[in-house]
DOFI-805665 format. One record per residue: residue in three letters; x, y, z of N, C-alpha, C in turn. Coordinates in steps of 0.05 Angstrom, whole numbers, plus 5000, padded with zeros to 4 digits. Example, Ala and Ser with C-alpha at 12.3 -4.5 7.8 and 13.67 -1.06 7.14 Angstrom:
2
(atom 'ALA',(5264,4886,5156),(5246,4910,5156),(5264,4934,5156))
(atom 'SER',(5257,4955,5142),(5273,4979,5143),(5258,5001,5157))
//
This chain:
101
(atom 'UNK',(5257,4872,4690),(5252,4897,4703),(5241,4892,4731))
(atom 'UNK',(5252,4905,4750),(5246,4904,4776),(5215,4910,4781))
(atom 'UNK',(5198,4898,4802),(5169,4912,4811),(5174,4936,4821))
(atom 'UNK',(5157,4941,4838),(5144,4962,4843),(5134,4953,4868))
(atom 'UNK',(5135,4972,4899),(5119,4961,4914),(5114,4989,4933))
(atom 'UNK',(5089,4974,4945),(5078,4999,4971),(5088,4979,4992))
(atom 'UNK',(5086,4994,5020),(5097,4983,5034),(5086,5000,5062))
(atom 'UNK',(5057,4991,5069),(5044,5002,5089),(5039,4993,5112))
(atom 'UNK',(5041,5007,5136),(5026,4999,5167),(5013,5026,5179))
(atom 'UNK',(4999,5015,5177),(4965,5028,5182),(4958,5014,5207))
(atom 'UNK',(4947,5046,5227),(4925,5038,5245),(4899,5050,5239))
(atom 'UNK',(4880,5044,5242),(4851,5035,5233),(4841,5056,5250))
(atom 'UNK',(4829,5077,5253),(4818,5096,5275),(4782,5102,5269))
(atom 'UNK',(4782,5096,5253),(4749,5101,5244),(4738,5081,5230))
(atom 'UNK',(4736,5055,5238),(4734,5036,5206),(4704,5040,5195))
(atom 'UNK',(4688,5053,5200),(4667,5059,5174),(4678,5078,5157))
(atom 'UNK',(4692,5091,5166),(4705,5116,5147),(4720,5109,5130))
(atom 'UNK',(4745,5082,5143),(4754,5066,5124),(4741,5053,5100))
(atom 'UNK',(4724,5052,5107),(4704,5031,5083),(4706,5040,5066))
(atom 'UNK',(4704,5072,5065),(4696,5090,5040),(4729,5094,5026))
(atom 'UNK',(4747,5093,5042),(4773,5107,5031),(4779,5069,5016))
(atom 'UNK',(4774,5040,5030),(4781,5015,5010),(4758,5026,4983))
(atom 'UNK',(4733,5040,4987),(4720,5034,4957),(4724,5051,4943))
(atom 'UNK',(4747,5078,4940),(4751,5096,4936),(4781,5087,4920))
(atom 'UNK',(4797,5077,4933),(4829,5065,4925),(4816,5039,4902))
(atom 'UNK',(4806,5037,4897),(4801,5014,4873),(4795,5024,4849))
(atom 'UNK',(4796,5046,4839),(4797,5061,4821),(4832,5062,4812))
(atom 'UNK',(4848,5089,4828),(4874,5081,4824),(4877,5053,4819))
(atom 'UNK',(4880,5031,4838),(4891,5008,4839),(4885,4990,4819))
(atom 'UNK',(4864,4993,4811),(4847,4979,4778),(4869,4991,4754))
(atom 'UNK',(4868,5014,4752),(4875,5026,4736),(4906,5036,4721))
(atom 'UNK',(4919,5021,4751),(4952,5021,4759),(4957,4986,4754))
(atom 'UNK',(4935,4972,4757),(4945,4942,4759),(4952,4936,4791))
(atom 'UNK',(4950,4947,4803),(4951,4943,4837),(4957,4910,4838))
(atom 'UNK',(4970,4893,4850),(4957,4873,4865),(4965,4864,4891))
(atom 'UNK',(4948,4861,4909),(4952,4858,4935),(4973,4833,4948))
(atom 'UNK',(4988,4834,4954),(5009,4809,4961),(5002,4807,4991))
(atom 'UNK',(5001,4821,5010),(5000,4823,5039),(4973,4844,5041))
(atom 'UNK',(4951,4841,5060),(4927,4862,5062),(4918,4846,5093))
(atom 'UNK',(4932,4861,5111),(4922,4852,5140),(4920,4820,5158))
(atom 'UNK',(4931,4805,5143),(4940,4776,5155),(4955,4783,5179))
(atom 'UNK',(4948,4758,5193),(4968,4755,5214),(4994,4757,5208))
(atom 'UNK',(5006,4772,5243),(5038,4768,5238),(5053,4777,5260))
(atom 'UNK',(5070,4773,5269),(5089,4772,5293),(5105,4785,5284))
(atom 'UNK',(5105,4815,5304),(5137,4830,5301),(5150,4817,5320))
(atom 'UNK',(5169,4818,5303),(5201,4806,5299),(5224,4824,5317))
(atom 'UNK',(5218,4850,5314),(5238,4871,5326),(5234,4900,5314))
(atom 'UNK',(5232,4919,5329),(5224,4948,5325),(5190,4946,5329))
(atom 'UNK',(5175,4972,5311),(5151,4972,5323),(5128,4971,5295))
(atom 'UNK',(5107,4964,5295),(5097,4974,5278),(5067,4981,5284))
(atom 'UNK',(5051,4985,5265),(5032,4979,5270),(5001,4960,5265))
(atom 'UNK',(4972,4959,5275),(4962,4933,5272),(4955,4921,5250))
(atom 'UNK',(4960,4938,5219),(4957,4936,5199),(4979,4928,5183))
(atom 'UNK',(4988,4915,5167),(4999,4903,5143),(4997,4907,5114))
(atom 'UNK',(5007,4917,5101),(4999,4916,5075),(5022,4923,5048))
(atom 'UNK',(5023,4904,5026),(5047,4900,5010),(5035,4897,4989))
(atom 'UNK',(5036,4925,4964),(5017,4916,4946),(5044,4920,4917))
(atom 'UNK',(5042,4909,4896),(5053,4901,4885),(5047,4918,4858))
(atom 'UNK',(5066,4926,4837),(5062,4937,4826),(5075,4931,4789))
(atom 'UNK',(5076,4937,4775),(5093,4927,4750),(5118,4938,4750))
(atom 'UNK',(5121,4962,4757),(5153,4977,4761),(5147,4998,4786))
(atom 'UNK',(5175,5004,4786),(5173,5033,4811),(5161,5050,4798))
(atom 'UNK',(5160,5060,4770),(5154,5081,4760),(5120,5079,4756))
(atom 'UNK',(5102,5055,4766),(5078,5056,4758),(5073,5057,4787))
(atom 'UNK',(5086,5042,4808),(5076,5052,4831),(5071,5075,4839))
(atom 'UNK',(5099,5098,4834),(5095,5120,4846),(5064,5149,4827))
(atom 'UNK',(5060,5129,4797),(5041,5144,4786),(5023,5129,4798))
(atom 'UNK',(5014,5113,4813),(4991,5104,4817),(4985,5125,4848))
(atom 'UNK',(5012,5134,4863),(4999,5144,4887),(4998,5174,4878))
(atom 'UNK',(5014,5185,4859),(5008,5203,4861),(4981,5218,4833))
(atom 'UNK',(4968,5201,4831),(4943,5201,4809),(4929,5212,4822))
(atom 'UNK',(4913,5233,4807),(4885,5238,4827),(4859,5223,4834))
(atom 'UNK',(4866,5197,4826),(4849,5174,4837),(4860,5170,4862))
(atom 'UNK',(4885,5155,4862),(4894,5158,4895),(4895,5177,4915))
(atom 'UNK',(4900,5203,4906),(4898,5228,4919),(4872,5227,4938))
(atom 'UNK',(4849,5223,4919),(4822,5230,4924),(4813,5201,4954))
(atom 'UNK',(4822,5181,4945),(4829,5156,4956),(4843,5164,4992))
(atom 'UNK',(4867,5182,4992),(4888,5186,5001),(4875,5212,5032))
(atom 'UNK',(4849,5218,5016),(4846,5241,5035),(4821,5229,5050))
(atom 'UNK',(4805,5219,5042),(4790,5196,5060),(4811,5174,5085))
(atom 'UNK',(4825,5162,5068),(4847,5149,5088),(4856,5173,5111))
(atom 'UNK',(4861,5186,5106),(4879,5204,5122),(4865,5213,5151))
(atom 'UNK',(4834,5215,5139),(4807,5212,5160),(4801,5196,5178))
(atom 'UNK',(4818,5165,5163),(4803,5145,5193),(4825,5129,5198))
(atom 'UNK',(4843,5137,5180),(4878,5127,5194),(4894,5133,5194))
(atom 'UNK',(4914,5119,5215),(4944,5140,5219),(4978,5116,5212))
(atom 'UNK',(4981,5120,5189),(5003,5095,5179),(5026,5108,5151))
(atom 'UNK',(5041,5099,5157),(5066,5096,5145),(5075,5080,5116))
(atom 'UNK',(5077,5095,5099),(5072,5085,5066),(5103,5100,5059))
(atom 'UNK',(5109,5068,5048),(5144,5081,5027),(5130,5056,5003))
(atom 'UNK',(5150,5073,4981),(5136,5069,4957),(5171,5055,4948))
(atom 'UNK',(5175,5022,4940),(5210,5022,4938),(5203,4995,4908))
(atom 'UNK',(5226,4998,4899),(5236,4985,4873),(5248,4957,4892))
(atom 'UNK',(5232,4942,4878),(5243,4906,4881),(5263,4899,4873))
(atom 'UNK',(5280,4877,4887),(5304,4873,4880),(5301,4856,4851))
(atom 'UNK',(5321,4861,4830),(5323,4843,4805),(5343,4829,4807))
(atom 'UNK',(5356,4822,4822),(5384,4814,4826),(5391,4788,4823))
(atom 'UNK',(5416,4769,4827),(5415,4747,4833),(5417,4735,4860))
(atom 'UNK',(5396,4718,4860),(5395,4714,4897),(5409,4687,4901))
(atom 'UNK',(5424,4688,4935),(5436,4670,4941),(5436,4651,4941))
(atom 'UNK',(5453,4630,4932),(5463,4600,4923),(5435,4582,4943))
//
């Protein structure tokens, strides 16, 4: 069965405010199995734009990702974020496929 993934770039506009919306998202994310693959490392765009944040969190299927954002743990999580940042979240199913020779 294919994962599950988020797939965010976030700019940071208030980071004490942030603080509260990371200790706020660990409820959903505990409770969904969250695990973080990518969370703000370095990295070089390549082409197009993004922004200064990074983040690729990993999930057991599409169908637990999308209950994990739309839970009212993340919600609650979701409206603090929304306070001290401004970023771009798609929620997409991992490839299961067979990959090239």
């Amino acid at each position: 069965m294919a994962k599950g993934y988020w797939i965010a770039h976030v700019d940071v506009v208030e980071p004490d405010a942030y603080k509260a919306y990371v200790a706020a998202n660990a409820a959903a994310f505990g409770k969904y199995g969250a695990k973080f693959l990518v969370r703000a490392g370095r990295y070089e765009l390549a082409e197009g734009a993004t922004k200064s944040r990074q983040v690729v969190i990993e999930f057991a299927d599409y169908e637990t990702a999308l209950a994990c954002y739309r839970s009212p743990e993340y919600q609650l999580a979701k409206s603090l974020r929304n306070a001290a940042s401004l970023g771009d979240l798609v929620i997409v199913e991992g490839y299961d496929g067979p990959q090239p020779a």
